[in-house]
BAGUBA-502301 format. One record per atom (N, C-alpha, C): residue number from 1; residue in one letter; atom name; x, y, z. Coordinates in steps of 0.02 Angstrom, whole numbers. Example, Ala and Ser with C-alpha at 12.3 -4.5 7.8 and 13.67 -1.06 7.14 Angstrom:
# residues 2
<resi->1	resn->A	name->N	px->660	py->-284	pz->390> .
<resi->1	resn->A	name->CA	px->615	py->-225	pz->390> .
<resi->1	resn->A	name->C	px->660	py->-165	pz->390> .
<resi->2	resn->S	name->N	px->642	py->-112	pz->354> .
<resi->2	resn->S	name->CA	px->684	py->-53	pz->357> .
<resi->2	resn->S	name->C	px->645	py->2	pz->394> .
# end
This chain:
# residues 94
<resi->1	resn->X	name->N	px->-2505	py->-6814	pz->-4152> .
<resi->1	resn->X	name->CA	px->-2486	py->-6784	pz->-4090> .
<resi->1	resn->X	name->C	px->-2546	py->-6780	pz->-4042> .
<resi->2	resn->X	name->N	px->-2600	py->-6749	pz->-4079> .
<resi->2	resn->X	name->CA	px->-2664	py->-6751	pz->-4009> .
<resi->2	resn->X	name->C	px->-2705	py->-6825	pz->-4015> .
<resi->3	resn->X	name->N	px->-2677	py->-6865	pz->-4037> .
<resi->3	resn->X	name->CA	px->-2699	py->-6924	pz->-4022> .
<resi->3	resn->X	name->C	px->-2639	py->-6966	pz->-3968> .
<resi->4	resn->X	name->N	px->-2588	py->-6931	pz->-3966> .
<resi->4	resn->X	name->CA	px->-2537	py->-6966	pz->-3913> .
<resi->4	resn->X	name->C	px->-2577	py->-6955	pz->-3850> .
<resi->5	resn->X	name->N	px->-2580	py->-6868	pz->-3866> .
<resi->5	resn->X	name->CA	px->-2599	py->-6846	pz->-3805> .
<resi->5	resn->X	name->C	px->-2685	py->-6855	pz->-3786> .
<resi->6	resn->X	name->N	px->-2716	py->-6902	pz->-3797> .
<resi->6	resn->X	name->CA	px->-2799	py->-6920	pz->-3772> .
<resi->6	resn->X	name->C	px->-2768	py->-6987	pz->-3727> .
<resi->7	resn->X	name->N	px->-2722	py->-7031	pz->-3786> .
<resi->7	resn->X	name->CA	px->-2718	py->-7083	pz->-3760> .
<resi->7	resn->X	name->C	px->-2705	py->-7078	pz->-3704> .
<resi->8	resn->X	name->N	px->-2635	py->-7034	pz->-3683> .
<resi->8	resn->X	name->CA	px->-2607	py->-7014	pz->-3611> .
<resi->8	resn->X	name->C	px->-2641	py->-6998	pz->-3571> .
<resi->9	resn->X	name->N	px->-2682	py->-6954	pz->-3593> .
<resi->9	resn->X	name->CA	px->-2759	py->-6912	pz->-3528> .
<resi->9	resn->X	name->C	px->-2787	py->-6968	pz->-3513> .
<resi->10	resn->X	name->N	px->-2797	py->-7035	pz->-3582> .
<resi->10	resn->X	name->CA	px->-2830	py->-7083	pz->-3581> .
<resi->10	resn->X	name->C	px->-2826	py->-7115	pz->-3487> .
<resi->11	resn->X	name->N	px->-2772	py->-7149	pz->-3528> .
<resi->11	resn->X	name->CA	px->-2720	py->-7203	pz->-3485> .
<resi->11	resn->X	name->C	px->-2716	py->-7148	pz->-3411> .
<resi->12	resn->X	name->N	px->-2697	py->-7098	pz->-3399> .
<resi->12	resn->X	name->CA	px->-2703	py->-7074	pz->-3327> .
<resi->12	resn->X	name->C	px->-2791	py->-7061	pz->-3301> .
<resi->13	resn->X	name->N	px->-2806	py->-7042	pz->-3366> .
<resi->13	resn->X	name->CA	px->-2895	py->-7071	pz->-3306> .
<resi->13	resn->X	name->C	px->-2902	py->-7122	pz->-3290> .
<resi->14	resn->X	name->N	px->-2870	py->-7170	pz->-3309> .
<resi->14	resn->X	name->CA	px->-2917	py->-7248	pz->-3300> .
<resi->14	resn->X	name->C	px->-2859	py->-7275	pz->-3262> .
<resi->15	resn->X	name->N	px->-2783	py->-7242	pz->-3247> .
<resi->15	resn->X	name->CA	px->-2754	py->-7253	pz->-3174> .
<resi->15	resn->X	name->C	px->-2779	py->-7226	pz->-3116> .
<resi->16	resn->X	name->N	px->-2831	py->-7155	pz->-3118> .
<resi->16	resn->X	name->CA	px->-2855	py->-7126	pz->-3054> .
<resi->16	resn->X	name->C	px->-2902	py->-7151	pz->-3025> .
<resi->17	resn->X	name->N	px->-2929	py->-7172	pz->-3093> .
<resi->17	resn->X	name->CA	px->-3006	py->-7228	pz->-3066> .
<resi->17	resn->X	name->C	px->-2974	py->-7284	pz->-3043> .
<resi->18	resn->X	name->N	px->-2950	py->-7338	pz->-3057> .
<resi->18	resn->X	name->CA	px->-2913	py->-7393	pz->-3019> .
<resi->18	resn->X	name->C	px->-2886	py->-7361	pz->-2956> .
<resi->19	resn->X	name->N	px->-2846	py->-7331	pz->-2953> .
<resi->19	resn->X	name->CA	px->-2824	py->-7288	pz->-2899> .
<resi->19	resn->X	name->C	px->-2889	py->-7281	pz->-2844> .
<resi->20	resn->X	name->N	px->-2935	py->-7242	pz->-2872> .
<resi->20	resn->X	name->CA	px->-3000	py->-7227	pz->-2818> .
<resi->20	resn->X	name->C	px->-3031	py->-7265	pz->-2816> .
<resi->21	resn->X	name->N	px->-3047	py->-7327	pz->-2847> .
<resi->21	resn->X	name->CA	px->-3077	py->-7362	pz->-2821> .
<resi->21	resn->X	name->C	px->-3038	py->-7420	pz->-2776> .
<resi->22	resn->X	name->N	px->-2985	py->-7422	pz->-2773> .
<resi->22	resn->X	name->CA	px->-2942	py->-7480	pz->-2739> .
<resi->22	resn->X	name->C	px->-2934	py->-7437	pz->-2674> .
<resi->23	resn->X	name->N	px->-2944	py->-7385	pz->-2658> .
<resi->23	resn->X	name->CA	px->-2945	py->-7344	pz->-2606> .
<resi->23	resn->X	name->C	px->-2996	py->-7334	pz->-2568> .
<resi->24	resn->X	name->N	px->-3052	py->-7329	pz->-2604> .
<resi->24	resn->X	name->CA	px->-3128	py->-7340	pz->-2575> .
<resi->24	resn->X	name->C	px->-3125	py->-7419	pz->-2551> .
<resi->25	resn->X	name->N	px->-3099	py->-7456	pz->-2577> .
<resi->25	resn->X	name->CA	px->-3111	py->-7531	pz->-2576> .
<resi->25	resn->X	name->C	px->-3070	py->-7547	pz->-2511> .
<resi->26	resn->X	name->N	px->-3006	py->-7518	pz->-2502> .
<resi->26	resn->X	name->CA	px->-2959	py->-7533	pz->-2433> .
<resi->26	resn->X	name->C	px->-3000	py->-7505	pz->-2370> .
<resi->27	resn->X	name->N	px->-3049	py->-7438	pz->-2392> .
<resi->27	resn->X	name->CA	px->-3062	py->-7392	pz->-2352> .
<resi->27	resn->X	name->C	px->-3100	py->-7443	pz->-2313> .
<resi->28	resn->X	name->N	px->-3174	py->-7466	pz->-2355> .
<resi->28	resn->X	name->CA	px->-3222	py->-7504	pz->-2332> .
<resi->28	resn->X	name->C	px->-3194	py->-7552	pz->-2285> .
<resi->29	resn->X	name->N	px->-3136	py->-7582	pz->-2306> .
<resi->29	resn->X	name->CA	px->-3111	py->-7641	pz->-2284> .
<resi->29	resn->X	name->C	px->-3093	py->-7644	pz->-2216> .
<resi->30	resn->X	name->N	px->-3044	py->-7582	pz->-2200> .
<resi->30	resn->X	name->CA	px->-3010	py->-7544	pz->-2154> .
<resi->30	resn->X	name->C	px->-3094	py->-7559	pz->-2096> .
<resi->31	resn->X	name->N	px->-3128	py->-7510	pz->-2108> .
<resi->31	resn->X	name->CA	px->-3199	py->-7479	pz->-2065> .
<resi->31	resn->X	name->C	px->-3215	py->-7555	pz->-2051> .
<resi->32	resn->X	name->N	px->-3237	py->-7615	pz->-2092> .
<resi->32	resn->X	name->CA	px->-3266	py->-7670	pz->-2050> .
<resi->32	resn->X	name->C	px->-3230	py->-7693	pz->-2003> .
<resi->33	resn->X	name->N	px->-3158	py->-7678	pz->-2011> .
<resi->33	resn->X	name->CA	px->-3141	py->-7727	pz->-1966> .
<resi->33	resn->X	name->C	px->-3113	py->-7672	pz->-1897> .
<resi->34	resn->X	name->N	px->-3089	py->-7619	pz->-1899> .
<resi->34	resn->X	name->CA	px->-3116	py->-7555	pz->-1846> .
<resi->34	resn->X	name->C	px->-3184	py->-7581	pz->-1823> .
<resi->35	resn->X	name->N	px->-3232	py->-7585	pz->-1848> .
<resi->35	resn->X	name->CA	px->-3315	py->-7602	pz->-1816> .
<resi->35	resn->X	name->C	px->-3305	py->-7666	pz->-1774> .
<resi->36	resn->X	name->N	px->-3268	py->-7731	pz->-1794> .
<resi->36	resn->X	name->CA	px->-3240	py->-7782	pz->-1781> .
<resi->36	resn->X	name->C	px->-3222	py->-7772	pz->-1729> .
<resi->37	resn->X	name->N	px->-3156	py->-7748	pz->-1706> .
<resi->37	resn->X	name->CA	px->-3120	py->-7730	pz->-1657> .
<resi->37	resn->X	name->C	px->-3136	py->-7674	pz->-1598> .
<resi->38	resn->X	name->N	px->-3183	py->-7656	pz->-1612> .
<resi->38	resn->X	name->CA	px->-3226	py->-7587	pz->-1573> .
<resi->38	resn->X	name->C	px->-3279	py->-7636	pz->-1530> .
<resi->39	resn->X	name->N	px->-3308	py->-7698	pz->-1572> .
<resi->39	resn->X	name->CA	px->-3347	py->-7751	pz->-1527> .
<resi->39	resn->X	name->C	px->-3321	py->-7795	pz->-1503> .
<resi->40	resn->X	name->N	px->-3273	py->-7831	pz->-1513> .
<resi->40	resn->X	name->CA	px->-3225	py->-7871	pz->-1475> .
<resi->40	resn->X	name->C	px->-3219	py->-7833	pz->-1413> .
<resi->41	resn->X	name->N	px->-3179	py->-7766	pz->-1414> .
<resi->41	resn->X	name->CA	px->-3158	py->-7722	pz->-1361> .
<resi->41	resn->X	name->C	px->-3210	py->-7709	pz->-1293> .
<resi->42	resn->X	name->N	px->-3264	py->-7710	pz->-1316> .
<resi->42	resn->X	name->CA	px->-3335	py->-7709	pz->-1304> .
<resi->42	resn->X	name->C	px->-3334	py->-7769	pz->-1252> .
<resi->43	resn->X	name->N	px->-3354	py->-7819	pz->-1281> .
<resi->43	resn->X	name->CA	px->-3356	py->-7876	pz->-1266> .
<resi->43	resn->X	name->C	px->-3313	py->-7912	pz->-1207> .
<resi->44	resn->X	name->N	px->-3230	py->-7897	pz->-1226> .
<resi->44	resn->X	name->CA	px->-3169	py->-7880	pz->-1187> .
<resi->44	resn->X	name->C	px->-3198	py->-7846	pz->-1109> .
<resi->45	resn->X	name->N	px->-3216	py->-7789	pz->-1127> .
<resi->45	resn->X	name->CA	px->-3256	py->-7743	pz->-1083> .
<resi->45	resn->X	name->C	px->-3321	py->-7778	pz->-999> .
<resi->46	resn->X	name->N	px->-3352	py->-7822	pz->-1050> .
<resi->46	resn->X	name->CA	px->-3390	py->-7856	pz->-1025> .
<resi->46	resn->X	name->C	px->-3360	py->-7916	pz->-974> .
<resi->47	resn->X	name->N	px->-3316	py->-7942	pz->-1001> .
<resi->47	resn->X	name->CA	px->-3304	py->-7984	pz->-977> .
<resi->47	resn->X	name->C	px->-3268	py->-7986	pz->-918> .
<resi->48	resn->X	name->N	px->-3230	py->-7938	pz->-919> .
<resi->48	resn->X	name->CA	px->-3186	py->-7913	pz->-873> .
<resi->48	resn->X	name->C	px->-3215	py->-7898	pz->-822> .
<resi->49	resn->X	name->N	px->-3270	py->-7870	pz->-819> .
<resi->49	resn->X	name->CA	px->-3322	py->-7838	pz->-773> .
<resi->49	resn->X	name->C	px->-3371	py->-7905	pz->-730> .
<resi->50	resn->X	name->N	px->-3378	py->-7938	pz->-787> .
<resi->50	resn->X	name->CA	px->-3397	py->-8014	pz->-750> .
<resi->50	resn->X	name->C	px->-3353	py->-8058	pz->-707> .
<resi->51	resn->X	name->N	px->-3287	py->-8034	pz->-731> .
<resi->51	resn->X	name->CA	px->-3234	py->-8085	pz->-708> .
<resi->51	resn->X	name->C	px->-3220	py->-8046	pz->-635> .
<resi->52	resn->X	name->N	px->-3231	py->-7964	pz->-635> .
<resi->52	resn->X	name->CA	px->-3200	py->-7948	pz->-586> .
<resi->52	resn->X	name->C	px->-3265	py->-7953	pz->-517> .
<resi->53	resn->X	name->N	px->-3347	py->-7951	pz->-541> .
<resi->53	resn->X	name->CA	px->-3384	py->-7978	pz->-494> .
<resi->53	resn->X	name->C	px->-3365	py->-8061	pz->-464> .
<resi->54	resn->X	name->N	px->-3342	py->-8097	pz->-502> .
<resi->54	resn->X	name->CA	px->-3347	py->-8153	pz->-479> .
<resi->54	resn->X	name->C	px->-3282	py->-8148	pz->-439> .
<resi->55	resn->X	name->N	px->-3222	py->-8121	pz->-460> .
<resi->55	resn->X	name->CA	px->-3178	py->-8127	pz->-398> .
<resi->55	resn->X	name->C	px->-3192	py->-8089	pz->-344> .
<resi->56	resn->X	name->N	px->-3222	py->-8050	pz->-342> .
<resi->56	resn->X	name->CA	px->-3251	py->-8017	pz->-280> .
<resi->56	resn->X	name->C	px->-3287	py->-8064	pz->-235> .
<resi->57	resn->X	name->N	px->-3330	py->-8114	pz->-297> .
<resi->57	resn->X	name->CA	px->-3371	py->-8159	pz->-226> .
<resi->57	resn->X	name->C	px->-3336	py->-8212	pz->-230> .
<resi->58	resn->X	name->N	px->-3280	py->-8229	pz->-257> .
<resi->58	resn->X	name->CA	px->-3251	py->-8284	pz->-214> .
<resi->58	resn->X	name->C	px->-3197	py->-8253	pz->-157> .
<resi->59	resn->X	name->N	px->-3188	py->-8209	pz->-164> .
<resi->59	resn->X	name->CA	px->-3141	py->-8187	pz->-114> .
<resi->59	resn->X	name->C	px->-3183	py->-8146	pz->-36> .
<resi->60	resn->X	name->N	px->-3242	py->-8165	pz->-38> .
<resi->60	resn->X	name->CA	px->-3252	py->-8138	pz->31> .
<resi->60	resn->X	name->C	px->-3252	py->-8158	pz->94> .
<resi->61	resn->X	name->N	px->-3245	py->-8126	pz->141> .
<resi->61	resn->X	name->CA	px->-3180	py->-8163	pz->193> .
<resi->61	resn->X	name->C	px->-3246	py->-8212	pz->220> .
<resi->62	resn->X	name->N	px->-3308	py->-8201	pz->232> .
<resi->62	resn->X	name->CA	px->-3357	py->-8274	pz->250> .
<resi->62	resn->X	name->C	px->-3342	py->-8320	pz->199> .
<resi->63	resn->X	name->N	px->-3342	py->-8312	pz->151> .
<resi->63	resn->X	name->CA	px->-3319	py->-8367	pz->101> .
<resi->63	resn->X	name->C	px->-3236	py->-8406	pz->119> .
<resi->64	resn->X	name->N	px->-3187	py->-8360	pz->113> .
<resi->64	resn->X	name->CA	px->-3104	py->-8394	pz->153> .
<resi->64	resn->X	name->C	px->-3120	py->-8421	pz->218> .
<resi->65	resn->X	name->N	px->-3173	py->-8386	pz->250> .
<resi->65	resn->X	name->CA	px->-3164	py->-8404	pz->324> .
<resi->65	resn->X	name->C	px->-3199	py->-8496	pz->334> .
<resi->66	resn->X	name->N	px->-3269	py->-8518	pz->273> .
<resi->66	resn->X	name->CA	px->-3300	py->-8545	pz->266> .
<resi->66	resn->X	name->C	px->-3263	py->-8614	pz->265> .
<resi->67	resn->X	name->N	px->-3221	py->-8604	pz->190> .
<resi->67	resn->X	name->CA	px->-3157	py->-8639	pz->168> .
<resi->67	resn->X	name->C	px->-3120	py->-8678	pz->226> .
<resi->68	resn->X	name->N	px->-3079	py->-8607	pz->250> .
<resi->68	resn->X	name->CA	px->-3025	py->-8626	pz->305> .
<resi->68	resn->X	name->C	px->-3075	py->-8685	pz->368> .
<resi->69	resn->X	name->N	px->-3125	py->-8668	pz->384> .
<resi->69	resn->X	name->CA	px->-3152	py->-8715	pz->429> .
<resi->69	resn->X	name->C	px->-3176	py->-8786	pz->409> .
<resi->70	resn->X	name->N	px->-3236	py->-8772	pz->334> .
<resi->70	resn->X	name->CA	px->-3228	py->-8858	pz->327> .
<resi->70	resn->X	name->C	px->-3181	py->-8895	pz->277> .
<resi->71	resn->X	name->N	px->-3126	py->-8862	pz->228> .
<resi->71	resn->X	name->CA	px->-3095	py->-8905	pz->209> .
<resi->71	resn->X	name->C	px->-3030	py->-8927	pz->236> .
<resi->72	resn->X	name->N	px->-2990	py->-8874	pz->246> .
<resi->72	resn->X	name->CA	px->-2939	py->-8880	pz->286> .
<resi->72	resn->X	name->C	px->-2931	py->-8869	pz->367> .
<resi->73	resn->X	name->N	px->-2972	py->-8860	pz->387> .
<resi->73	resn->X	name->CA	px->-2994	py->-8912	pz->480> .
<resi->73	resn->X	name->C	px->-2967	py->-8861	pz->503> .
<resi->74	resn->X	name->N	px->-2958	py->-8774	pz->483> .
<resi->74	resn->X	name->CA	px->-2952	py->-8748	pz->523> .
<resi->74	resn->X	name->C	px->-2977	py->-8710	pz->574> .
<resi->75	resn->X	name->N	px->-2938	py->-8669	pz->635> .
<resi->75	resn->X	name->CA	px->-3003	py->-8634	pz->666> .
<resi->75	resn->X	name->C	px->-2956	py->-8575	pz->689> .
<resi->76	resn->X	name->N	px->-2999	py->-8529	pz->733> .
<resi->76	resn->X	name->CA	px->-2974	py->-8471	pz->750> .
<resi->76	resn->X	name->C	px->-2942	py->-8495	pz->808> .
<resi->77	resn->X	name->N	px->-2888	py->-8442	pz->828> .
<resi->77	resn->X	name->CA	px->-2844	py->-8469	pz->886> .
<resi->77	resn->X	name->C	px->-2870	py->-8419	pz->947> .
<resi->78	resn->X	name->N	px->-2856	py->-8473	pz->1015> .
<resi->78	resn->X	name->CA	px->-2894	py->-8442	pz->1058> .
<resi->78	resn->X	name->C	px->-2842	py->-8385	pz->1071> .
<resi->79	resn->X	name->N	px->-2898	py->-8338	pz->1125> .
<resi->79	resn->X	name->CA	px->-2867	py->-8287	pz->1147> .
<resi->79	resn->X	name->C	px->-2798	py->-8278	pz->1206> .
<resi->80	resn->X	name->N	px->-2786	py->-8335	pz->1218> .
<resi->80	resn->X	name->CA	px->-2727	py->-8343	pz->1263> .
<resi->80	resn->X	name->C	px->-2678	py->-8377	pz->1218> .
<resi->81	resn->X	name->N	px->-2691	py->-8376	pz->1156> .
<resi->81	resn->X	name->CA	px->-2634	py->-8395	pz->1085> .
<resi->81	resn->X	name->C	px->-2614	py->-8340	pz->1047> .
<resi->82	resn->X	name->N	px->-2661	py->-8284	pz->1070> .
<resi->82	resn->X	name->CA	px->-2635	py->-8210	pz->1000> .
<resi->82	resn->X	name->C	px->-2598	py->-8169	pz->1046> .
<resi->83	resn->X	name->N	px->-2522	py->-8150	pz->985> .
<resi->83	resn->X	name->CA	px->-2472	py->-8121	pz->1014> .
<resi->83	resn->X	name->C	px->-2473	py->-8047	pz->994> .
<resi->84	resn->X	name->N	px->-2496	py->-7990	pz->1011> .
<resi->84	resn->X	name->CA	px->-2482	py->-7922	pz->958> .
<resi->84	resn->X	name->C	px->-2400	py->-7901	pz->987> .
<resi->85	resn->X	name->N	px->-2385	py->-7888	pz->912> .
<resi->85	resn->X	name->CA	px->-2293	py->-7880	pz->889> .
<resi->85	resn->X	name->C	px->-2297	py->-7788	pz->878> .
<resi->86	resn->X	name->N	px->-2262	py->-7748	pz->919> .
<resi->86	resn->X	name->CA	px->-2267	py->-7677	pz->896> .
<resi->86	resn->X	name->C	px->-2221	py->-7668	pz->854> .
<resi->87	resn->X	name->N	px->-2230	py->-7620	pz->820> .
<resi->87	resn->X	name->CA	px->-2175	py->-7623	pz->754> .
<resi->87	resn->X	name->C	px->-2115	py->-7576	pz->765> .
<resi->88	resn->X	name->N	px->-2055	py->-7597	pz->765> .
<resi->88	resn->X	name->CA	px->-2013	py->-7546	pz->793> .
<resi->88	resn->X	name->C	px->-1994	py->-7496	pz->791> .
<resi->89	resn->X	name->N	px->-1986	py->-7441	pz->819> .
<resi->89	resn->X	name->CA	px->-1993	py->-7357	pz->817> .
<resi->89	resn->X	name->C	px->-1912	py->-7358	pz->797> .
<resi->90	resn->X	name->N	px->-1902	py->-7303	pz->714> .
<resi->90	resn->X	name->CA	px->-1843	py->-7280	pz->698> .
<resi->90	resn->X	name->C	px->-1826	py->-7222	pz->702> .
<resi->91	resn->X	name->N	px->-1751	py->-7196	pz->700> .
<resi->91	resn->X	name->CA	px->-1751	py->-7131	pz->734> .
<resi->91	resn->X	name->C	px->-1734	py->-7077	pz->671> .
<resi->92	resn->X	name->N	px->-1738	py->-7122	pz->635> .
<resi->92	resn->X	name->CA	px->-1742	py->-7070	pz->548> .
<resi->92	resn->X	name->C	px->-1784	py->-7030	pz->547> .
<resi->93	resn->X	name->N	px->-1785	py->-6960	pz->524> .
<resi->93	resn->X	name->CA	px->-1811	py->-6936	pz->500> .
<resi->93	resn->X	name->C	px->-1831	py->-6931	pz->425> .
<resi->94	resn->X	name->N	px->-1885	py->-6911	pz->415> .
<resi->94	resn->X	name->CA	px->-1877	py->-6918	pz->339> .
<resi->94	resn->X	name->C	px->-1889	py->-6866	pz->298> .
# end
């Protein structure tokens, strides 16, 4: 009888240890790749920030304006060509 019962204590220690160590082992596993994804994000971070200086300098209006004149031949229209449109007054309240 108390040899059933060692074996049993046996056999459940040496499931808690498998147990804890397959748990420590997921744990570690888990954390590199969290560390992984924390520098990607990072990185993500960076880039975005680069991407959003560079659309800033391609989008500045000397730069469109630069464009519009030597590739596509355009130009500003004279002043006896610009129409100002008033926008029409509604009687809604709101």
């Amino acid at each position: 009888m108390m040899g059933r019962l060692n074996f049993l204590l046996l056999a459940l220690l040496v499931a808690c240890a498998i147990g804890l160590v397959t748990s420590r082992h997921q744990s570690r596993k888990l954390f590199i790749e969290l560390e992984r994804e924390q520098a990607r994000a990072h990185q993500f971070d960076v880039e975005w920030g680069q991407l959003q200086l560079e659309q800033s300098t391609w989008a500045t209006p000397a730069r469109i304006e630069k464009i519009a004149r030597e590739q596509l031949h355009m130009q500003a229209p004279g002043a006896n060509r610009i129409q100002i449109v008033a926008e029409p007054q509604t009687t809604e309240q709101r």
